[in-house]
NUMAR-565134 format. One record per atom (N, C-alpha, C, O, CB): chain; x, y, z; residue in three letters; atom name. Coordinates in pm, whole numbers, m for minus. Glycine has a CB too. Example, Ala and Ser with C-alpha at 12.3 -4.5 7.8 and 13.67 -1.06 7.14 Angstrom:
! NUMAR-565134
chain	x	y	z	resn	name
A	1319	m569	780	ALA	N $
A	1230	m450	780	ALA	CA $
A	1320	m330	780	ALA	C $
A	1424	m332	846	ALA	O $
A	1131	m447	905	ALA	CB $
A	1285	m225	708	SER	N $
A	1367	m106	714	SER	CA $
A	1290	3	787	SER	C $
A	1341	114	804	SER	O $
A	1408	m60	572	SER	CB $
! end
This chain:
! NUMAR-565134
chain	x	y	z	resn	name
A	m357	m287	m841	UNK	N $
A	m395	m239	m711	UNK	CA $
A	m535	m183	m720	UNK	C $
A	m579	m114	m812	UNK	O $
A	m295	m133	m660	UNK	CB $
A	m602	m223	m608	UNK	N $
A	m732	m149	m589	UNK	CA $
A	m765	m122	m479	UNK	C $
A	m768	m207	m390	UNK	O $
A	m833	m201	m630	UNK	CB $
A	m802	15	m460	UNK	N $
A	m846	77	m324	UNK	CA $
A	m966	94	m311	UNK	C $
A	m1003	165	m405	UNK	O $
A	m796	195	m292	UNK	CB $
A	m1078	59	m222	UNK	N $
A	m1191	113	m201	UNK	CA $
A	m1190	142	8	UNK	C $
A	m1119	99	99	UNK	O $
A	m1318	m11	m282	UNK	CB $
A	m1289	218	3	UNK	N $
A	m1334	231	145	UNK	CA $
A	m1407	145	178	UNK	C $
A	m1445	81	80	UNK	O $
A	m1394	337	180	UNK	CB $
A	m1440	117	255	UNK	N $
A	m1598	14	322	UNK	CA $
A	m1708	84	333	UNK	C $
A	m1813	40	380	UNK	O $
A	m1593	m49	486	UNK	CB $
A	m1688	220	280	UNK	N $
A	m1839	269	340	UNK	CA $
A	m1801	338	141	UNK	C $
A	m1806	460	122	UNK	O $
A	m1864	422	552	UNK	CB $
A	m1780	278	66	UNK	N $
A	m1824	277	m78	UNK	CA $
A	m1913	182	m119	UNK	C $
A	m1932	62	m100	UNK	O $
A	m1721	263	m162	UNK	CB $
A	m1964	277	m185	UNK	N $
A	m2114	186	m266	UNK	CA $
A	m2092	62	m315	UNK	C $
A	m2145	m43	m278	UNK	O $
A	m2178	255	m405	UNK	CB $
A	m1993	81	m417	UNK	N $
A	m1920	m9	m506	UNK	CA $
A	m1838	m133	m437	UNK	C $
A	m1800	m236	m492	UNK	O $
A	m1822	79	m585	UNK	CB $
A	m1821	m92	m297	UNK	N $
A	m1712	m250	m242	UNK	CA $
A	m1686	m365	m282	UNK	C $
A	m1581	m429	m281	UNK	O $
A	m1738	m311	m141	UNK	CB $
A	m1834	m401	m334	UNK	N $
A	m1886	m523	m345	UNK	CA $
A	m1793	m556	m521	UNK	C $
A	m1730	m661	m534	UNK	O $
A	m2090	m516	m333	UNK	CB $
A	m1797	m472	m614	UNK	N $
A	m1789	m482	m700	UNK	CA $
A	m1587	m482	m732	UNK	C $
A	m1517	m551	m805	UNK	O $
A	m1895	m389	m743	UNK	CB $
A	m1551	m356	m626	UNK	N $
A	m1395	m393	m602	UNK	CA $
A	m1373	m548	m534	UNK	C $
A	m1277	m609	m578	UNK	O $
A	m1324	m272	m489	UNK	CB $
A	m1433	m598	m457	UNK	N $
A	m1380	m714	m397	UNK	CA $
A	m1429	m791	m543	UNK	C $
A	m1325	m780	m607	UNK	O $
A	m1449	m766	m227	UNK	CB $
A	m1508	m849	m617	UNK	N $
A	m1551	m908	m709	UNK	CA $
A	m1444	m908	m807	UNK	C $
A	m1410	m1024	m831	UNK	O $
A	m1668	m860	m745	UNK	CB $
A	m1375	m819	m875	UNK	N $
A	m1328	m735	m924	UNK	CA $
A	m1093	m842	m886	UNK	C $
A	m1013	m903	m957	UNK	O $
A	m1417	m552	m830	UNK	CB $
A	m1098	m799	m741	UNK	N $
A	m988	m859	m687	UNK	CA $
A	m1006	m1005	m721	UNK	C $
A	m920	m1055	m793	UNK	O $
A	m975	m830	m539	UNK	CB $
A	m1119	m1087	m673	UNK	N $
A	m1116	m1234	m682	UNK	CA $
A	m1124	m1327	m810	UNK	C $
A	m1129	m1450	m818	UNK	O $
A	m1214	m1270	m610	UNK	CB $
A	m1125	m1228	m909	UNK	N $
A	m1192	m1247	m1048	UNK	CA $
A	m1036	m1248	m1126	UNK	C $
A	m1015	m1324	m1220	UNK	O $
A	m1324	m1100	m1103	UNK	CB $
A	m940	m1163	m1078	UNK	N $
A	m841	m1168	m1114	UNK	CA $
A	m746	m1263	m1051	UNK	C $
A	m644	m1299	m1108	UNK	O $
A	m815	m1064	m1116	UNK	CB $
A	m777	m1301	m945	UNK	N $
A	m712	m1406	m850	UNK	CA $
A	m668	m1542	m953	UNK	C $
A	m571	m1615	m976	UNK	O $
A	m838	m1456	m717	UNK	CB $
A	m816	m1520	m997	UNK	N $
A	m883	m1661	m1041	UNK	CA $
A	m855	m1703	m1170	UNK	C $
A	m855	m1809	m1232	UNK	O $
A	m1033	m1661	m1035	UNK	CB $
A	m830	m1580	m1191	UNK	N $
A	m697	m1595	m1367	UNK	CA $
A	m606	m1593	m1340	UNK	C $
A	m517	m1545	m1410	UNK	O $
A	m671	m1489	m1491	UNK	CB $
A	m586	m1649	m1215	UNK	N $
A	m411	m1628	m1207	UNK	CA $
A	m339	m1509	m1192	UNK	C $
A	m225	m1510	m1147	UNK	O $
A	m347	m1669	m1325	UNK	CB $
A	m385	m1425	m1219	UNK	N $
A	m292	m1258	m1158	UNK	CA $
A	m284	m1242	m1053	UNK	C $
A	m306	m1316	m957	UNK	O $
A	m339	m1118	m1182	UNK	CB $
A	m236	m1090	m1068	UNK	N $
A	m163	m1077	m913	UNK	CA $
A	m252	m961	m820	UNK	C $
A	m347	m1010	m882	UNK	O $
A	25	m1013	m931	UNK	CB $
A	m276	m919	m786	UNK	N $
A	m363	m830	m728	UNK	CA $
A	m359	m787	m567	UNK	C $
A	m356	m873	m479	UNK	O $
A	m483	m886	m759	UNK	CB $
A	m358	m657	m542	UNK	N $
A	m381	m598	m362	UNK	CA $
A	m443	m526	m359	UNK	C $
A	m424	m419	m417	UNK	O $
A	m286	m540	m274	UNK	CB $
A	m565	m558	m274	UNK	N $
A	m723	m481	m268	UNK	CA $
A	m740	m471	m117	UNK	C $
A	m778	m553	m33	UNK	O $
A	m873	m582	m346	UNK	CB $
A	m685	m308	m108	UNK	N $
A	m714	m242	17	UNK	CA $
A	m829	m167	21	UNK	C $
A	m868	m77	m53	UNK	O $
A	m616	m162	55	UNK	CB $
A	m888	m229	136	UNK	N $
A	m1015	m147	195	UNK	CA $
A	m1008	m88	309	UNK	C $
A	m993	m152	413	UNK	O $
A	m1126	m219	215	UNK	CB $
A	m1016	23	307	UNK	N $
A	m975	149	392	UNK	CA $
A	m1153	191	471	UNK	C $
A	m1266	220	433	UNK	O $
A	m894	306	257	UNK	CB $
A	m1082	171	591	UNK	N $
A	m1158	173	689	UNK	CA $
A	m1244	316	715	UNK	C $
A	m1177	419	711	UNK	O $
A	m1074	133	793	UNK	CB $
A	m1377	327	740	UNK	N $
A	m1495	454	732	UNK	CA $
A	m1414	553	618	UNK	C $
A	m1359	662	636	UNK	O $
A	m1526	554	918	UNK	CB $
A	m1425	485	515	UNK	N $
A	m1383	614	367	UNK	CA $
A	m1479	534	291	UNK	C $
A	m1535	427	317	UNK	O $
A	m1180	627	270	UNK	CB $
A	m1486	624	180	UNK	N $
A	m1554	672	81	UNK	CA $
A	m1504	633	m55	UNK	C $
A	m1392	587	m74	UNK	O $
A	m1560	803	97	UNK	CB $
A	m1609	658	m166	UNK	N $
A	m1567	690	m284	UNK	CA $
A	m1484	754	m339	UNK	C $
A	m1527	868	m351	UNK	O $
A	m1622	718	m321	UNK	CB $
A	m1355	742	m393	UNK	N $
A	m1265	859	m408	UNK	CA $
A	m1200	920	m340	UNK	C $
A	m1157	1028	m378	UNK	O $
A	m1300	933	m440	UNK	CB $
A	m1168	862	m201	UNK	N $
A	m1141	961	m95	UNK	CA $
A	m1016	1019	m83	UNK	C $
A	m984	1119	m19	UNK	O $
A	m1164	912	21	UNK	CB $
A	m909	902	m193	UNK	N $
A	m798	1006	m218	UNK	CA $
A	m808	1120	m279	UNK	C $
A	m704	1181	m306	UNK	O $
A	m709	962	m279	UNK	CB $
A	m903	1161	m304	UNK	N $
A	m912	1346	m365	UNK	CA $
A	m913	1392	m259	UNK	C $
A	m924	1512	m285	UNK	O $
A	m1049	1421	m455	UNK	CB $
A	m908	1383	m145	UNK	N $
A	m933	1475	m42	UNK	CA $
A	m780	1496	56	UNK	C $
A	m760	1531	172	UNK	O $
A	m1070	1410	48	UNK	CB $
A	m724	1469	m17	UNK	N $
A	m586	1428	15	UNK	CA $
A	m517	1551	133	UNK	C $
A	m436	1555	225	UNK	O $
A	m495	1419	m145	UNK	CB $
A	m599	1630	64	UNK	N $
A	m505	1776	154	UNK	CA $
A	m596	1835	303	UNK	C $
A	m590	1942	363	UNK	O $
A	m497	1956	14	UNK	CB $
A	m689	1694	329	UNK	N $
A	m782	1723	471	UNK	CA $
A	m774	1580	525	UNK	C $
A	m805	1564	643	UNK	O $
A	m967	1781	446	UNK	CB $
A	m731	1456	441	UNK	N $
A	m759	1363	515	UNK	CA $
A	m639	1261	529	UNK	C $
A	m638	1182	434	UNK	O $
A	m876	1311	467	UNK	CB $
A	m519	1236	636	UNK	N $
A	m446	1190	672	UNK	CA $
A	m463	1025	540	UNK	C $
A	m379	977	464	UNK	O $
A	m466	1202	839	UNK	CB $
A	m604	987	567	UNK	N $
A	m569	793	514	UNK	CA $
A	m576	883	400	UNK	C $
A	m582	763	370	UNK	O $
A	m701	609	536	UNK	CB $
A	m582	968	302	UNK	N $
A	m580	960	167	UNK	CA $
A	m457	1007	153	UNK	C $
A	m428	1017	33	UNK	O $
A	m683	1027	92	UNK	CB $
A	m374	1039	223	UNK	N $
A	m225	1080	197	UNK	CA $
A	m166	923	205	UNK	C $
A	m105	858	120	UNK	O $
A	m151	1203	328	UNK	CB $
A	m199	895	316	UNK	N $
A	m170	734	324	UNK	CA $
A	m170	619	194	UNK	C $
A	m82	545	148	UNK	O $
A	m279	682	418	UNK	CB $
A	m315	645	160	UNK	N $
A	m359	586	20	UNK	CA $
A	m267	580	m46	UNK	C $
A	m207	476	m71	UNK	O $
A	m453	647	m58	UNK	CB $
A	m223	743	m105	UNK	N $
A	m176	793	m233	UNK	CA $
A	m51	734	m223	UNK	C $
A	3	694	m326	UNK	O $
A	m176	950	m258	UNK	CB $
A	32	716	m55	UNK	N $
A	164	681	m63	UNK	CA $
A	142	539	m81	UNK	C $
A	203	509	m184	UNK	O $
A	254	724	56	UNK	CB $
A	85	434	m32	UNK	N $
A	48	289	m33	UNK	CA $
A	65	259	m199	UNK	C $
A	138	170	m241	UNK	O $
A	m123	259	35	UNK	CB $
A	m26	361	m299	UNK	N $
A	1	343	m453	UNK	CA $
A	125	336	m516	UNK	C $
A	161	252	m598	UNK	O $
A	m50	438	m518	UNK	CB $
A	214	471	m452	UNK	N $
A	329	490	m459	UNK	CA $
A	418	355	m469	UNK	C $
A	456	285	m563	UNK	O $
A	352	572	m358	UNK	CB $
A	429	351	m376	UNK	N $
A	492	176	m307	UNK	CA $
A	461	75	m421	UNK	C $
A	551	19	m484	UNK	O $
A	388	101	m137	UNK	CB $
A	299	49	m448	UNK	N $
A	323	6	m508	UNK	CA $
A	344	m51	m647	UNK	C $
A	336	m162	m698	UNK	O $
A	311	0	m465	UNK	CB $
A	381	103	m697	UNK	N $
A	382	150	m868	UNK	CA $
A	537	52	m817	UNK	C $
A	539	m70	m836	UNK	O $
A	382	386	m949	UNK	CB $
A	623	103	m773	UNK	N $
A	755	114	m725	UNK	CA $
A	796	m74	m715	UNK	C $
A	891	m151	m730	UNK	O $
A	756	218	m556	UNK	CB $
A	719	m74	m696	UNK	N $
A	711	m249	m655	UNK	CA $
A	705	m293	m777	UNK	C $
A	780	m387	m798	UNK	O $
A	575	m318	m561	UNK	CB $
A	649	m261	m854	UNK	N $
A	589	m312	m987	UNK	CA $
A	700	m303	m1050	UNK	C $
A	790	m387	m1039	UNK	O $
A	470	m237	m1059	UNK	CB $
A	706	m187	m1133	UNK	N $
A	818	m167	m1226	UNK	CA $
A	963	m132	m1120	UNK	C $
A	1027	m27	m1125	UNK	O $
A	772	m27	m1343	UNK	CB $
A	991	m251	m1026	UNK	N $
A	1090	m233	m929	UNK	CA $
A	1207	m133	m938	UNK	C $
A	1326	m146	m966	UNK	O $
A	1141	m348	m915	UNK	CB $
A	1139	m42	m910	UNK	N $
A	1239	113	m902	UNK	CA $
A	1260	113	m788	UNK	C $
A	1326	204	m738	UNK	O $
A	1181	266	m940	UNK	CB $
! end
């Protein structure tokens, strides 16, 4: 899983990053979270999408090792 915002520096390098693994054949979900930031799940306890985020990870740790 990979999360970036659209208004991160780095986007370019998460989407690169998703398609690169595509392309070996893995499996990959690269959410880009709309006017956020770098890191923005640290801000978890002011900003509704980083609670969101953190649960979206949740899901899909849960998915993974199907607990």
């Amino acid at each position: 899983m990979i999360q970036a915002g659209d208004q991160e520096v780095l986007l370019s390098d998460a989407e690169r990053l998703a398609e690169r693994i595509r392309a070996e054949g893995g499996e990959v979900t690269l959410e880009i979270w709309e006017n956020m930031w770098s890191v923005f799940q640290m801000m978890s306890d002011m900003l509704p999408e980083a609670q969101e985020a953190i649960g979206s990870m949740g899901s899909f740790v849960r998915k993974m090792w199907k607990l």
